[in-house]
Backbone as CSV, one residue per row, in Angstrom:
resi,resn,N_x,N_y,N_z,CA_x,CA_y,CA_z,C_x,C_y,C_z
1,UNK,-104.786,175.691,42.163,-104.225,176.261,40.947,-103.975,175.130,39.958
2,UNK,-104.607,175.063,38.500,-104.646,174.403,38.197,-102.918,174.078,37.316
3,UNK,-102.427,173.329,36.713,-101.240,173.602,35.830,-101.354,173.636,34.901
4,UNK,-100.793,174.399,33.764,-100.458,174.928,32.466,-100.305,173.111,31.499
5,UNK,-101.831,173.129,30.840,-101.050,171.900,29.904,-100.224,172.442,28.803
6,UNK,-99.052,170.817,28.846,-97.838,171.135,28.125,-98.375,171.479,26.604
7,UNK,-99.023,171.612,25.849,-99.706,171.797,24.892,-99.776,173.551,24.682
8,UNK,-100.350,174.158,25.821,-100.302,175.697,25.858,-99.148,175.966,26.220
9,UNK,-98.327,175.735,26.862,-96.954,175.805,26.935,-96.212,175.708,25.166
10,UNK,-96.581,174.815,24.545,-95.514,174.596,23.326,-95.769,175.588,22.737
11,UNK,-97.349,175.939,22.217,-97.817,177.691,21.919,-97.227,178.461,22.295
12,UNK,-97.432,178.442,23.488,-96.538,180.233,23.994,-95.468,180.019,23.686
13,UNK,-94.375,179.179,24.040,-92.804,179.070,23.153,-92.981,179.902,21.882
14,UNK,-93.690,178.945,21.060,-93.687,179.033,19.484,-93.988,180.558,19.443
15,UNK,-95.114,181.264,19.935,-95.571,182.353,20.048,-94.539,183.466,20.296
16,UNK,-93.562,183.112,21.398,-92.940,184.276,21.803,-91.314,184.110,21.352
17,UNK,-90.989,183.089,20.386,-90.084,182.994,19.581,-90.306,183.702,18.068
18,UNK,-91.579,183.782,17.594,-92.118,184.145,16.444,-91.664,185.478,16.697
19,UNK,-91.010,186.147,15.451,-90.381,187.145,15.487,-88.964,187.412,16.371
20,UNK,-88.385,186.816,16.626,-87.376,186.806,17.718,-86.189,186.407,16.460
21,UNK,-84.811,186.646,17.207,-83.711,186.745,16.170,-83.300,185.507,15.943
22,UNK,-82.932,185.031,14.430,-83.372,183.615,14.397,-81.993,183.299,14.008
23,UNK,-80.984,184.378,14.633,-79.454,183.690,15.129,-79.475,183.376,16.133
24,UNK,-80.629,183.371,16.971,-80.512,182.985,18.377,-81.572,181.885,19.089
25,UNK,-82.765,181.709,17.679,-83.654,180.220,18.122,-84.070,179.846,16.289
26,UNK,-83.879,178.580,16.404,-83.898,178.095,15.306,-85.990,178.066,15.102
27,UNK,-86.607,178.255,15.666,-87.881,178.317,15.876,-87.794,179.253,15.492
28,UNK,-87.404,180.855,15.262,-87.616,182.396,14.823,-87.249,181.849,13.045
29,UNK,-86.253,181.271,13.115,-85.234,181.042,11.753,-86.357,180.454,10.883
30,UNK,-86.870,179.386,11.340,-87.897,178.247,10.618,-89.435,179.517,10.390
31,UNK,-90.056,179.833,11.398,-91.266,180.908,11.028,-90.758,181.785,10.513
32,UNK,-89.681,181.928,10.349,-89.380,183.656,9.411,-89.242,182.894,7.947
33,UNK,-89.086,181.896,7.849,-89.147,181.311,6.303,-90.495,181.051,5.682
34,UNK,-91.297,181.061,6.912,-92.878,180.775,6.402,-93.228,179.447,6.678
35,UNK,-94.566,178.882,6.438,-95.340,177.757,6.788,-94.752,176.491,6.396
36,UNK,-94.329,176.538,4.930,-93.672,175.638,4.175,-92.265,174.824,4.761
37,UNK,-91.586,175.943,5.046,-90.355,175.580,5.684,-90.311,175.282,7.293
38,UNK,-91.459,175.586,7.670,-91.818,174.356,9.152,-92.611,173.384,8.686
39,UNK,-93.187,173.167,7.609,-94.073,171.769,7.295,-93.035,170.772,7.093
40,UNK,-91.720,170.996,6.323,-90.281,170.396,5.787,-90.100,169.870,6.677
41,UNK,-89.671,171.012,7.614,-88.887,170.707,8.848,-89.555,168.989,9.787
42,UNK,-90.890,169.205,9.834,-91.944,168.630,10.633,-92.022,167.335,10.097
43,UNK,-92.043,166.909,8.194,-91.876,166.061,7.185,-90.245,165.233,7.594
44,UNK,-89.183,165.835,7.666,-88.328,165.866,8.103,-88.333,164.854,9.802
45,UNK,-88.670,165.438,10.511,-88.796,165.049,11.885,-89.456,163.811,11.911
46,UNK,-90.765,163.570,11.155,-91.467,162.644,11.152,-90.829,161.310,10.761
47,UNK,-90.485,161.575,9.461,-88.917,160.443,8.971,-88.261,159.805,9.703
48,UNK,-87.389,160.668,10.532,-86.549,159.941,11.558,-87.163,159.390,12.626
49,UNK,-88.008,160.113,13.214,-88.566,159.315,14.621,-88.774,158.099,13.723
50,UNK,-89.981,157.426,12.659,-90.229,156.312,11.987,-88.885,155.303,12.070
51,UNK,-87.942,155.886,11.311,-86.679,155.357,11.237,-86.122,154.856,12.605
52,UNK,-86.072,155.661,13.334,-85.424,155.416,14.406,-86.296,154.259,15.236
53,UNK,-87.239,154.298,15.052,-88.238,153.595,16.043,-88.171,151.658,15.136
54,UNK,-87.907,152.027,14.236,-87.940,150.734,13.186,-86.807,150.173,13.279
55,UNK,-85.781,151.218,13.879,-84.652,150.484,14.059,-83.696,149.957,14.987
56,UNK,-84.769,150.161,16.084,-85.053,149.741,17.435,-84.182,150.861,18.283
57,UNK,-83.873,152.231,18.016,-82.916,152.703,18.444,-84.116,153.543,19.657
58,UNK,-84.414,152.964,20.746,-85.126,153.632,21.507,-84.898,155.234,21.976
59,UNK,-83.707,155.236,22.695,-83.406,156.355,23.085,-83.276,157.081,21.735
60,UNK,-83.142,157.245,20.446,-82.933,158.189,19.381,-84.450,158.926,19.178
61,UNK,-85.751,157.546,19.071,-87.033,157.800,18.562,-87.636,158.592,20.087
62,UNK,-87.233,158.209,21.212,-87.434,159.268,22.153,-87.028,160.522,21.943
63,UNK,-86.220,160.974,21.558,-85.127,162.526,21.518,-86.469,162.741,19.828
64,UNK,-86.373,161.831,18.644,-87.093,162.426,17.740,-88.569,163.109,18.304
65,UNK,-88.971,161.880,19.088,-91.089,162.367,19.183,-90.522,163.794,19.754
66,UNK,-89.709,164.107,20.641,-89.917,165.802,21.510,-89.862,166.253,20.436
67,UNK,-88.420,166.050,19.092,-88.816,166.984,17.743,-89.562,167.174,17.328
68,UNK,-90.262,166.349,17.105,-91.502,166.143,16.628,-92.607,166.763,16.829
69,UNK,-92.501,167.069,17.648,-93.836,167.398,18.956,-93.851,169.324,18.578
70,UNK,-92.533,169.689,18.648,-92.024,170.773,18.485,-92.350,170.835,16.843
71,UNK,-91.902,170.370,15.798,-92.328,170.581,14.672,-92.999,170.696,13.992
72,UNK,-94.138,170.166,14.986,-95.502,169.597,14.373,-96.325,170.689,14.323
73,UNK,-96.233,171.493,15.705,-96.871,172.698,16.284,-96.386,174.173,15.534
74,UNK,-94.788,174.314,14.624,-94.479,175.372,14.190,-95.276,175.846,13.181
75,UNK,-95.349,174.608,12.031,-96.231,175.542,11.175,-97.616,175.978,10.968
76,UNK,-98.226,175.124,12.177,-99.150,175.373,12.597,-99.726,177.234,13.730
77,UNK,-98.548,177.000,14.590,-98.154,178.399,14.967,-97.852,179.577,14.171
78,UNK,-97.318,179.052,13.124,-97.107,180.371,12.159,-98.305,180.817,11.464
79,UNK,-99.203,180.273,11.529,-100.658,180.479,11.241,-101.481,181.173,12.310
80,UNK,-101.358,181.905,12.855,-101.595,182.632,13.875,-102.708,181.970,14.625
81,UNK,-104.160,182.607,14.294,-105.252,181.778,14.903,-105.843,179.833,14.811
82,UNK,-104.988,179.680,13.879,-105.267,178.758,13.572,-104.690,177.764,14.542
83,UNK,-103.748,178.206,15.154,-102.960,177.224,16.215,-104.077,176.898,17.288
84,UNK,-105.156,177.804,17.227,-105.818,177.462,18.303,-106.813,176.133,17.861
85,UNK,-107.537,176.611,16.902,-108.277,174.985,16.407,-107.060,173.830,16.455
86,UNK,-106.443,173.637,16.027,-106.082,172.349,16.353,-105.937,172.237,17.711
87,UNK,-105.416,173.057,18.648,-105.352,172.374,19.881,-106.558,172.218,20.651
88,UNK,-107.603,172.976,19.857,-109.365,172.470,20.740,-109.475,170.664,20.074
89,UNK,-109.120,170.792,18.834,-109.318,169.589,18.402,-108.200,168.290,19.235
90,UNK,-107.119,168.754,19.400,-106.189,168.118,20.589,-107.174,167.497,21.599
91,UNK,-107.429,168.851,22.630,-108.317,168.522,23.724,-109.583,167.308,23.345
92,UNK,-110.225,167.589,22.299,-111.508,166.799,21.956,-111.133,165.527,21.884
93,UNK,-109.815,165.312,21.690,-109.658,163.982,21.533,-108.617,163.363,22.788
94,UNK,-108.584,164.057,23.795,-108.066,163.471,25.417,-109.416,162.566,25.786
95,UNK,-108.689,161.802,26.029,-109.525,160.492,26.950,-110.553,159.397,25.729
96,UNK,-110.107,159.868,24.272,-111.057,158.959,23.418,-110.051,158.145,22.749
97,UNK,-110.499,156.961,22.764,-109.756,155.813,21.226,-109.081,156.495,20.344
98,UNK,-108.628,156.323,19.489,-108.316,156.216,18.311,-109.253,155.382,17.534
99,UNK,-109.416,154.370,18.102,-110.698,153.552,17.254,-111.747,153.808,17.225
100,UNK,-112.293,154.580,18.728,-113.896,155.330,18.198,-113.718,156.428,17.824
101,UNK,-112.523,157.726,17.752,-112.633,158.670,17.143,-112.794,158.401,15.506
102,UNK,-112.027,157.204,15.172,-111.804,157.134,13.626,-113.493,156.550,13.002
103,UNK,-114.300,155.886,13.774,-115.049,155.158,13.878,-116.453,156.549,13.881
104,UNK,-115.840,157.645,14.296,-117.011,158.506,14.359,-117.105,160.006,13.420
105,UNK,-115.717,159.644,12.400,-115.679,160.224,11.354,-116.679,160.296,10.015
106,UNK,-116.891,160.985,9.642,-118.064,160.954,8.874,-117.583,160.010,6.942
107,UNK,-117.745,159.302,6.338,-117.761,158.626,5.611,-118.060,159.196,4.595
């Protein structure tokens, strides 16, 4: 049996919070405002991990990337099908560089 990557896991969260009472997950609260107001949120998140990581505060920029991770994926989730291309594009890029993916971008 194989295991659930954490990736389809953050989907289904996002998925089965979408529409859910958003006095009771701040993930319902953020998609019921629309795309914009999880891109903020995500703009937001991104900031601090930077910050935090610059300011050597390890354990803070740890606690940010999980935000992060989570923020990154909402407004993307609130886009219904679209959550799925990026995470094929996720997968496409397990086990490659950064330097030959960037390297095999088209110019």
């Amino acid at each position: 049996m194989s295991e659930t990557h954490p990736i389809d896991r953050l989907y289904a969260t996002i998925a089965a919070r979408k529409g859910g009472d958003p006095d009771q997950s701040y993930t319902a609260k953020l998609l019921g405002k629309g795309v914009e107001a999880c891109a903020k949120k995500f703009g937001e998140e991104a900031v601090e991990t930077v910050l935090a990581a610059v300011s050597g505060e390890k354990n803070r920029a740890y606690r940010r990337v999980g935000g992060r991770a989570l923020s990154s994926a909402r407004p993307v989730g609130g886009m219904r099908h679209r959550a799925r291309r990026g995470l094929c594009v996720l997968r496409a890029r397990e086990g490659v560089s950064g330097l030959a993916e960037k390297a095999s971008r088209k110019k």
